[in-house]
ROKOL-231193 format. One record per residue: residue in one letter; x negated, y negated, z of N, C-alpha, C in turn. Coordinates in steps of 0.2 Angstrom, whole numbers, plus 5000, padded with zeros to 4 digits. Layout:
<atoms>
AXYZXYZXYZ
...
</atoms>
This chain:
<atoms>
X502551804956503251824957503651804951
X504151834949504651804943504951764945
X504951724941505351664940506051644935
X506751634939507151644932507051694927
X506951744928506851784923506051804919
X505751754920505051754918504451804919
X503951794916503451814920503051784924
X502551814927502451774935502251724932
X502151674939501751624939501151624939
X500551574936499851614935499451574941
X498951614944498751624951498351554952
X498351534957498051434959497151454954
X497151384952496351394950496551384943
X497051414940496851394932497351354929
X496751304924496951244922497451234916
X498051214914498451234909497951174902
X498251234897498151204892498451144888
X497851074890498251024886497850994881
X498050964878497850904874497750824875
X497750774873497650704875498050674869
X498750694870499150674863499350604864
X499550574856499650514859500450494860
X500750534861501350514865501150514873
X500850544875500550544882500150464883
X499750474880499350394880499850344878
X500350324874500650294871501250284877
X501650334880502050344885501850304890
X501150324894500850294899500850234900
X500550214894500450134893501050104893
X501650114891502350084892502550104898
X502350134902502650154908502350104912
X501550084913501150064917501449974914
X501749954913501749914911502349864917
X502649914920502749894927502349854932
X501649894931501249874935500949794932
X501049764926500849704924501549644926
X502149674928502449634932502449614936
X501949684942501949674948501449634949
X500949634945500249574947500649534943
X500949504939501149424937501549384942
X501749444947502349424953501649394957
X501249434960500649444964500249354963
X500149364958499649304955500049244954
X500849244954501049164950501349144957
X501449174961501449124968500949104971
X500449114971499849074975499549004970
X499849024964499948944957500148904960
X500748924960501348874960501448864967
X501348874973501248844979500648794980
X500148794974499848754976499748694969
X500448694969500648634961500848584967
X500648514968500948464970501748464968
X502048464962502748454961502948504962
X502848574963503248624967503248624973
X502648604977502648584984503048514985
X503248474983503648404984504248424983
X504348464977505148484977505748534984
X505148604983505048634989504948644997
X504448604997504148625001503648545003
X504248505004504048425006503148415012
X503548455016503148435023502448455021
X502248525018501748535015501348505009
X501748475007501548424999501148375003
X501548335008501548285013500648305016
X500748365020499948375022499448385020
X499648415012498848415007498648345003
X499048305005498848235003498348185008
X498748235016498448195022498148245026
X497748285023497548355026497048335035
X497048275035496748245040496848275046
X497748255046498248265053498248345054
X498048375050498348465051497248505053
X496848495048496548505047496448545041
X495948575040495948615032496148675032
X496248705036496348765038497048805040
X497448715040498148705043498448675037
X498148665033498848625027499448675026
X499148715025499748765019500148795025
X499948785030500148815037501148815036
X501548855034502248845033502748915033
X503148945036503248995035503848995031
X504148945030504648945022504148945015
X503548915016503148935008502849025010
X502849035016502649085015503149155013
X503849115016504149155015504349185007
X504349115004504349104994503949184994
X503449184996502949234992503149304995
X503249315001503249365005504049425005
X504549355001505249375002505349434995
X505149444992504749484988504849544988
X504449554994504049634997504449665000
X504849615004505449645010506049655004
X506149614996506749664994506449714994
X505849724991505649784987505449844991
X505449834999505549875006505949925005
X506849855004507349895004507449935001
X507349894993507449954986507250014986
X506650014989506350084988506750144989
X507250134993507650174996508150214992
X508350154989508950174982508650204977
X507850174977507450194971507250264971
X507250294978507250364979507750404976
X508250414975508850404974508950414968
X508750364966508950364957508350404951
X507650414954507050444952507250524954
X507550544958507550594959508150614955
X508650604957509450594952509550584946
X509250534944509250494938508750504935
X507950494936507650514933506950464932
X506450474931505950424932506150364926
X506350374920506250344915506950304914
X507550314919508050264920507950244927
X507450254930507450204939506950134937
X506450174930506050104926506450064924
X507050084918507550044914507849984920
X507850004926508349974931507749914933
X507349954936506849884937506849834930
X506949854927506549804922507349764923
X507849794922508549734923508349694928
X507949714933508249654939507449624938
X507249644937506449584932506749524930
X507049534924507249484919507949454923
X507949464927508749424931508449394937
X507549414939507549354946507149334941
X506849324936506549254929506649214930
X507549234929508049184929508249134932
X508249174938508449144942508049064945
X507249124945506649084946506449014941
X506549024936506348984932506948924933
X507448934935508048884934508048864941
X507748884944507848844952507948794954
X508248764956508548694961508548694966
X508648734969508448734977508048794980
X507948794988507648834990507848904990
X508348904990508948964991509049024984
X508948984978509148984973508249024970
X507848984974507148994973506949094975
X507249114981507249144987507749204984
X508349194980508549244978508249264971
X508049234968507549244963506949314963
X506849284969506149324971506449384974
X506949394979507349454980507349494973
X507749494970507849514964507349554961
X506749504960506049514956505649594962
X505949574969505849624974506149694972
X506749684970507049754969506849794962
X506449744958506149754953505649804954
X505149794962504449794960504849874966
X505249874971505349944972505549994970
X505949964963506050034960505550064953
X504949984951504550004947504050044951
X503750054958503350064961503350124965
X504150144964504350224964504250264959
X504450224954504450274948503950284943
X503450224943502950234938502450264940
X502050274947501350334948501650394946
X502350404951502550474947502550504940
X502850454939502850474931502150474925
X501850444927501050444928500650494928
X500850504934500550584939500850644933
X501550654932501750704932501650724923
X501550664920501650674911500750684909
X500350644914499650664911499450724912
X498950744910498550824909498050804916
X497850874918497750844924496950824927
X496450844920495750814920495650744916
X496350714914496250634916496750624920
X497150634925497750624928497450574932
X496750564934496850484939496750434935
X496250454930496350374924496850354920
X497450404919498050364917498450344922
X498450364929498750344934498550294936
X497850264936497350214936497950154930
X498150164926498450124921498850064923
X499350104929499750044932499249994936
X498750024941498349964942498049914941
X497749954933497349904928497749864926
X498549864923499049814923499249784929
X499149814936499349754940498749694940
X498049714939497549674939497649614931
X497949654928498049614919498549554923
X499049584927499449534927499449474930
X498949504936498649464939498149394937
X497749424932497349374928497849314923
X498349364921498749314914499149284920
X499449294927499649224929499049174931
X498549194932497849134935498049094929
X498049144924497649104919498249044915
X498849074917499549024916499448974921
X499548984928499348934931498848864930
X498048894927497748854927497948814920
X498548824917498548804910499348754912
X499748774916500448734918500348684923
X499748694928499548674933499448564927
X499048584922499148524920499548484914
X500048524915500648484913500948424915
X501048374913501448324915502148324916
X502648284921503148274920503648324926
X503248384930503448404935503848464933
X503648494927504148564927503448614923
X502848634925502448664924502448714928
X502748714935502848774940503648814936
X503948774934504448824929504148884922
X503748834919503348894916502948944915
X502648924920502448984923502749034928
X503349024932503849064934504049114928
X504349074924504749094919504549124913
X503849134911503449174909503249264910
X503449264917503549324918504049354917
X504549334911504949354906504649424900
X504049394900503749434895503449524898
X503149524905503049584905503749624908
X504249574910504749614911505149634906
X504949604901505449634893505149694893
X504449694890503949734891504049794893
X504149804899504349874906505049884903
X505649854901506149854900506349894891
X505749864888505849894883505549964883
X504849964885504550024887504950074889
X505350064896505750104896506250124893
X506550104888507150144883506650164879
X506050174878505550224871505250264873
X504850274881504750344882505150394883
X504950464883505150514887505250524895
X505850564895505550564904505150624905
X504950644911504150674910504750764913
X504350814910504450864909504850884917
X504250884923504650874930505150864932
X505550784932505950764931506450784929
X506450814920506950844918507150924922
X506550964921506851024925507051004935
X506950954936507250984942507750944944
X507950914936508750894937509150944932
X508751014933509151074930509151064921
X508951034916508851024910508051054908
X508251134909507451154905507351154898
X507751164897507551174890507351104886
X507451054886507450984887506550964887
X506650994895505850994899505451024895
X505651104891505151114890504851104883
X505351064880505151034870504950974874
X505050924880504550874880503750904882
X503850954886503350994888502750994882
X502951044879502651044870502350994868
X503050924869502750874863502150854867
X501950834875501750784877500950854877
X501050894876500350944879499950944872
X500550934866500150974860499851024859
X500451094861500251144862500551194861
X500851254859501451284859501351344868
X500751334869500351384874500751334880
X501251334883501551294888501751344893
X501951394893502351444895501951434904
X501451444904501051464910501151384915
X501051324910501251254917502151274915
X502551274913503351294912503551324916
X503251384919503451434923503351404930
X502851374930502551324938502851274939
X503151244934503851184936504251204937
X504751264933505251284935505351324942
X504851364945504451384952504551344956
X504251294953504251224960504951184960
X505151184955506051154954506251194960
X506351254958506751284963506751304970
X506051284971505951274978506051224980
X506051164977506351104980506951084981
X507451114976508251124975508451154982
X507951214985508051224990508051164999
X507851134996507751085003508351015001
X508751025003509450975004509150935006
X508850905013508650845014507850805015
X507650785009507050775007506450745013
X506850695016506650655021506550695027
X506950735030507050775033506550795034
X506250845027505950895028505150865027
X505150785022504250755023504050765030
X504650785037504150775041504050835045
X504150915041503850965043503050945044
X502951005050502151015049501851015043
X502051055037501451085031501751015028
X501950985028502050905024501650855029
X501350875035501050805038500450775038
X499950835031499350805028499450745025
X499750745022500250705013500550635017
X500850635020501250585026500850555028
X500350585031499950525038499350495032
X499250535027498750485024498950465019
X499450455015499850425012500150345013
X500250355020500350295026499850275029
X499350305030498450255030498350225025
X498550265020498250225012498350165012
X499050155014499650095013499350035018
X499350055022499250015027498349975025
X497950035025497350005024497249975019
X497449975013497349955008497549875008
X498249865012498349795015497649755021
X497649795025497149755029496549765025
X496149785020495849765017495749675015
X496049635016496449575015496449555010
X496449585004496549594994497049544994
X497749574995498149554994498249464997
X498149455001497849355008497649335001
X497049374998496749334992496949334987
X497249384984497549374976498149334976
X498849344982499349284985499049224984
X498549184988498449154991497749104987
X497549164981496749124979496749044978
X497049034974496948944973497148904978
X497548924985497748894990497148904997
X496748954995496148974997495548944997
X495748944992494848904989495148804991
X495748794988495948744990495548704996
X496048745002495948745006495048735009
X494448775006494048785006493648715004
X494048665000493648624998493248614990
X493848664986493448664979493948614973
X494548594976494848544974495348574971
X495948574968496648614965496348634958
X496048594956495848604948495148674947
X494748664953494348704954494548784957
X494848754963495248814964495648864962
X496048834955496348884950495648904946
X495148884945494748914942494448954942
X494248964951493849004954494349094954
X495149054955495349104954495549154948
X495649114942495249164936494949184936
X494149164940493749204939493749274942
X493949264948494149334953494649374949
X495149364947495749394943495249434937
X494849404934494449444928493849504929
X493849464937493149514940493749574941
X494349574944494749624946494949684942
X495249624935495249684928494849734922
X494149714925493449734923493349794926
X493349774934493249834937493849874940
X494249854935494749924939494749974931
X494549944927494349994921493550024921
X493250014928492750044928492950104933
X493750114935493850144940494250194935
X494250164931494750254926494250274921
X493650274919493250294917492750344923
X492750314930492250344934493050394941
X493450374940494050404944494050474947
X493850534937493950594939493350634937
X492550574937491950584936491550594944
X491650554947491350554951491950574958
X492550564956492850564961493150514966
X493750524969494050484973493750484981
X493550484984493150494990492550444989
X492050454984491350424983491750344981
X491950344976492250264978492650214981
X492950284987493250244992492650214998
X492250264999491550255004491250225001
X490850214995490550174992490850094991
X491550084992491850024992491950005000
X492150025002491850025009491349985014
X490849985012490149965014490149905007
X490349905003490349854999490749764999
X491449795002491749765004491749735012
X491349785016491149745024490649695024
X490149695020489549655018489849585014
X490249605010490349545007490849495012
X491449505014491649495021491449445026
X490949485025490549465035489949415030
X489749415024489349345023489749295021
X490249295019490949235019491249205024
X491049255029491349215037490949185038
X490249195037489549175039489549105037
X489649115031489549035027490148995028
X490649025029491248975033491148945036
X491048995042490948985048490248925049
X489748905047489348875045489548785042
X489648795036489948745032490648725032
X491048755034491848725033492148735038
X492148675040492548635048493048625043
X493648605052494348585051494548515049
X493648485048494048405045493348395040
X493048455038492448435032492848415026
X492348375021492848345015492848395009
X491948445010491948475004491548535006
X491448575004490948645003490348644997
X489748624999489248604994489148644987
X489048644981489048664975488748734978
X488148744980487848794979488348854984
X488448824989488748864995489548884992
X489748854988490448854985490448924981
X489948914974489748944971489649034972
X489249004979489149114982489549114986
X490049054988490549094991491349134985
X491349114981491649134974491249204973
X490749214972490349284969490449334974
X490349304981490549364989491149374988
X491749334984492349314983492549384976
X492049394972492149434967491949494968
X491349484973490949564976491449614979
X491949574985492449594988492949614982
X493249594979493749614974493549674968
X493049664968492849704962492649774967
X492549784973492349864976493149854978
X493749824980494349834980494549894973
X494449824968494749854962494449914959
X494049944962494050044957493950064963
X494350064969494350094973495050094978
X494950044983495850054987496250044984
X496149994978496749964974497050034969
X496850064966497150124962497250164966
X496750194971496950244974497550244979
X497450184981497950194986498750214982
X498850214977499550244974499250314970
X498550314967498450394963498650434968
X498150434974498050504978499050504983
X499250474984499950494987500350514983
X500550474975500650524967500550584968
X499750594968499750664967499650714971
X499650704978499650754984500350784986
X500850754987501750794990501850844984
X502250894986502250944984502950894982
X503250954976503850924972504650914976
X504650964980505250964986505050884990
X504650874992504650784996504250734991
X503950764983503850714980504050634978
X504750624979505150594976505150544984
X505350564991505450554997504850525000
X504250564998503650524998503350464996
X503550484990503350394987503650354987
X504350364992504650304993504450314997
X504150335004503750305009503150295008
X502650305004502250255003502250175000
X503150174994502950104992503250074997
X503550115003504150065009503450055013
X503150085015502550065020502050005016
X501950015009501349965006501749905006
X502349915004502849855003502949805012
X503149865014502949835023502449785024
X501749805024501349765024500849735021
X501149735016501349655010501649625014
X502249635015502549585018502349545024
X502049575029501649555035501049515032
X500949555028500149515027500549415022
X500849445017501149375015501349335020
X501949355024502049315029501449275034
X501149305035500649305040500049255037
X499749275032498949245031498849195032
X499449125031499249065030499249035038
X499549085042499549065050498949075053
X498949145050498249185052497849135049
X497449115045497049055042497049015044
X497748965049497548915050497348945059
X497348975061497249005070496449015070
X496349075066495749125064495049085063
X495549025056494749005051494449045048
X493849045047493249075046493349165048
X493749175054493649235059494049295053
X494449235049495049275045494749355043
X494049335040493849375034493249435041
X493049395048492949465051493549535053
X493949465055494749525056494749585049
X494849555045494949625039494149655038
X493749645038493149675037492949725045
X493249725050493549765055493749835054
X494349805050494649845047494449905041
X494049855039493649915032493049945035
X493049945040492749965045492850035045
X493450045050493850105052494550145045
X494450105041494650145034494050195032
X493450155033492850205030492950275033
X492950255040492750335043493250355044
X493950355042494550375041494450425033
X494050385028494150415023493550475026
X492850455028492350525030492850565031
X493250565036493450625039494050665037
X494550615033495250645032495450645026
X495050605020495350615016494950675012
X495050705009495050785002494850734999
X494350774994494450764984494850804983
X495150764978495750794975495850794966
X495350774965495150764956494950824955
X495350834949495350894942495650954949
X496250924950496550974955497150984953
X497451034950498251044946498851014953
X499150964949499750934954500050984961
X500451034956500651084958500151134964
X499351144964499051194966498551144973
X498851094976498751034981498651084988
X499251114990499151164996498651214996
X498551244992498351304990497451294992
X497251234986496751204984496351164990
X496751104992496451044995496651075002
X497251055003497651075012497451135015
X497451185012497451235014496451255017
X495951225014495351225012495251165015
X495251125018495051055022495151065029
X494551055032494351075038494751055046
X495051015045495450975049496350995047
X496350965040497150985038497351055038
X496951115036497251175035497351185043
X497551155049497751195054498551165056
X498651105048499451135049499851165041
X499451195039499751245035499751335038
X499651335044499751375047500351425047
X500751365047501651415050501851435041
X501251465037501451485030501051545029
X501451625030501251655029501751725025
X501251765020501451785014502351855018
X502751835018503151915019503251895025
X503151855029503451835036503951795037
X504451775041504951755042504651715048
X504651625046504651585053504951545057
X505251565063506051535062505751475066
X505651455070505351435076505051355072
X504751385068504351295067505051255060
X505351295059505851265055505951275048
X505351345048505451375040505851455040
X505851465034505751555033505351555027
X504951605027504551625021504751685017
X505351695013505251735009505051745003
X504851795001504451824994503651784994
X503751754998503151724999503151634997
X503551624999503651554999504151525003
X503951465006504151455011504851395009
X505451425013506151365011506151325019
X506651275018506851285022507351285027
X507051295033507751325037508251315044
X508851305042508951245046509451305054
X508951285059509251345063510151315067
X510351285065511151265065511451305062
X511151335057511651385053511651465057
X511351465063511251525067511851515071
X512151475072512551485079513251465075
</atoms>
């Protein structure tokens, strides 16, 4: 049908002509560079919680137990819900943010709601690195929170929407492969400030995360904003010389006409949230909100928080236990670059299933040896037994990292239609954000309750993730963003029975739409009476 004036829009199935320019590649890479805040955030608290002079300054009663882990047992030292909270108060800014961050991504634009995170980056640093007290600690890390809602809103999008769409999962994969980098470059800070003399090593390594907040903040004032963005803040023309530049192609007219199409359908929906929760939006939403959810109880995040306080704990000593978690950190950023190479090769389904079974096995033999070797008053975990519980410790991370870990933010990226796009990703990062936050809070209680049992509770879990993914999630690779309903929802065996109330020339007043011209607005039945 005409669009604006145009000629039609071309029929679902064909793939627009792009190139792999390098402002695309060059863009992305600045953009994902959020995601190497969000791991340096991720990895430099589980350091620095288990620094003796961070712990003495902070966190007394704690410091007090790992010197006399006798009186608690191994399992109970770190047992503290103001150190937990250090780590955890984080996620709950960045709960809130998301909110605002919807808001300004859709209004403002993906490439100033970046600019904004990176301001409140470089302002909890600050605050972090300069800290005197617990409060001053606490607000730090807020800040650093508001940071991580609004880079977590705006970069998959942007990601999603600026790549061509037969590599769109391996540059969307970029953020996570920088949240895995950042995660290593703090292990690898940690193990380096950890032995510092004179009680301010836990400073420099806080205050280190200066560098990828520059980073996203400078990034942010040199790319472009992504072609989507501009038109459906009414600036096409704009949209479509970025269009151009980023496709390397003057042939744009045919993806041009398909954005300006879907602008205007979504111009038509006043309240975005509102309408994520029609029917024909409630593929996109409930798995979206699995993603999130699952991807935490996987219990990735207990371990990357928490690794050298982990192993600590296990018996492999502070000095060891920063080691061991390098090493996981480096397993993590290997294989998440086996995950954008193999992404939109093999697919997003086969690495989730595939990880799946990879991560319950490795799990359930680390309880086993736990469970076994490490009592609540043993002195130590034997070399050998240490050693394979470190490698089940990378088996697990590494079927994480090319599979829940990226996907969990590519496939909700790119499934919402443009109208709930922006509304959706803010409840995806509010739900992932959510529980982060539970799990931060939580672990070190759960560990010291659970023990050994910690690692069956999540391996439970990866349980019913799997057969969540058998049955309900789609492939979705080398799938044009736009062509999601049409293509996946509409053709998936389960989901197409709420795409139903969408039919060509029919008026449907009842479930809360009307479909004219052959699209569907929507409609609010207030206006009737």
């Amino acid at each position: 049908m005409p669009a604006g004036g145009f000629s039609s829009v071309p029929p679902a199935g064909v793939e627009f002509e792009a190139k792999i320019t390098p402002i695309v590649i060059i863009s992305c890479i600045m953009a994902a560079t959020g995601g190497l805040m969000f791991g340096y955030d991720i990895g430099v608290s589980g350091g620095v919680t288990s620094m003796p002079d961070f712990l003495e300054k902070f966190f007394p009663a704690v410091y007090h137990r790992t010197r006399n882990p006798g009186t608690e047992g191994n399992y109970c030292k770190y047992d503290n819900q103001g150190l937990q909270l250090f780590t955890s108060s984080l996620y709950l800014a960045g709960l809130t943010a998301t909110f605002f961050a919807s808001y300004t991504t859709r209004k403002l634009g993906r490439r100033l709601t970046m600019l904004i995170a990176g301001f409140f980056f470089i302002a909890g640093v600050v605050l972090n690195a300069a800290a005197q007290d617990l409060a001053m600690l606490i607000i730090g890390r807020i800040l650093l929170g508001c940071g991580v809602g609004f880079a977590n809103q705006a970069v998959p999008l942007f990601l999603s929407e600026i790549a061509p769409t037969r590599i769109r999962g391996g540059l969307n994969i970029l953020f996570q492969l920088n949240v895995t980098i950042g995660i290593l470059f703090a292990n690898l800070v940690n193990y380096g400030t950890a032995k510092i003399k004179g009680g301010w090593g836990w400073r420099l390594s806080l205050g280190l995360a200066g560098i990828p907040a520059l980073l996203l903040t400078v990034g942010a004032l040199l790319v472009v904003d992504s072609p989507n963005s501009l038109i459906e803040r009414g600036r096409h023309e704009q949209g479509k010389a970025v269009l151009r530049k980023i496709r390397g192609t003057d042939n744009i007219d045919p993806e041009f006409l398909e954005l300006v199409e879907a602008s205007r359908l979504a111009k038509q929906v006043k309240h975005p949230f509102r309408n994520l929760l029609q029917r024909r939006n409630r593929p996109q939403l409930v798995i979206a909100i699995a993603l999130q959810i699952f991807q935490q109880c996987t219990g990735i995040n207990a371990i990357m928080f928490y690794a050298p306080v982990l192993f600590d704990t296990l018996g492999f000593g502070n000095d060891a236990a920063l080691y061991s978690a390098v090493i996981t950190g480096a397993v993590n950023v290997l294989s998440t670059v086996i995950s954008i190479y193999s992404v939109d090769k093999v697919g997003r389904r086969v690495l989730l299933l595939e990880a799946g079974v990879q991560m319950f096995f490795s799990q359930v033999i680390i309880a086993i040896i736990l469970g076994l070797k490490v009592k609540d008053h043993s002195d130590d975990l034997h070399k050998g037994f240490a050693i394979f519980v470190v490698v089940m410790v990378c088996t697990f991370v590494s079927a994480f990292a090319w599979s829940w870990g990226p996907l969990g933010w590519l496939i909700p990226s790119e499934t919402f239609p443009l109208e709930t796009r922006s509304a959706g990703q803010s409840v995806t990062v509010c739900v992932n954000l959510l529980f982060t936050f539970v799990i931060a809070q939580a672990f070190l209680s759960m560990l010291c309750h659970f023990k050994y049992g910690i690692f069956l509770f999540f391996s439970g879990w990866v349980v019913v993730m799997s057969i969540f993914t058998l049955f309900l999630i789609p492939e979705t690779k080398n799938i044009p963003i736009e062509e999601m309903t049409e293509r996946v929802w509409k053709q998936h065996w389960f989901w197409k029975r709420f795409m139903n109330d969408e039919y060509d020339g029919e008026e449907v007043t009842k479930g809360g739409f009307e479909k004219k011209n052959g699209h569907a607005n929507v409609f609010d039945p207030t206006s009737q009476l």
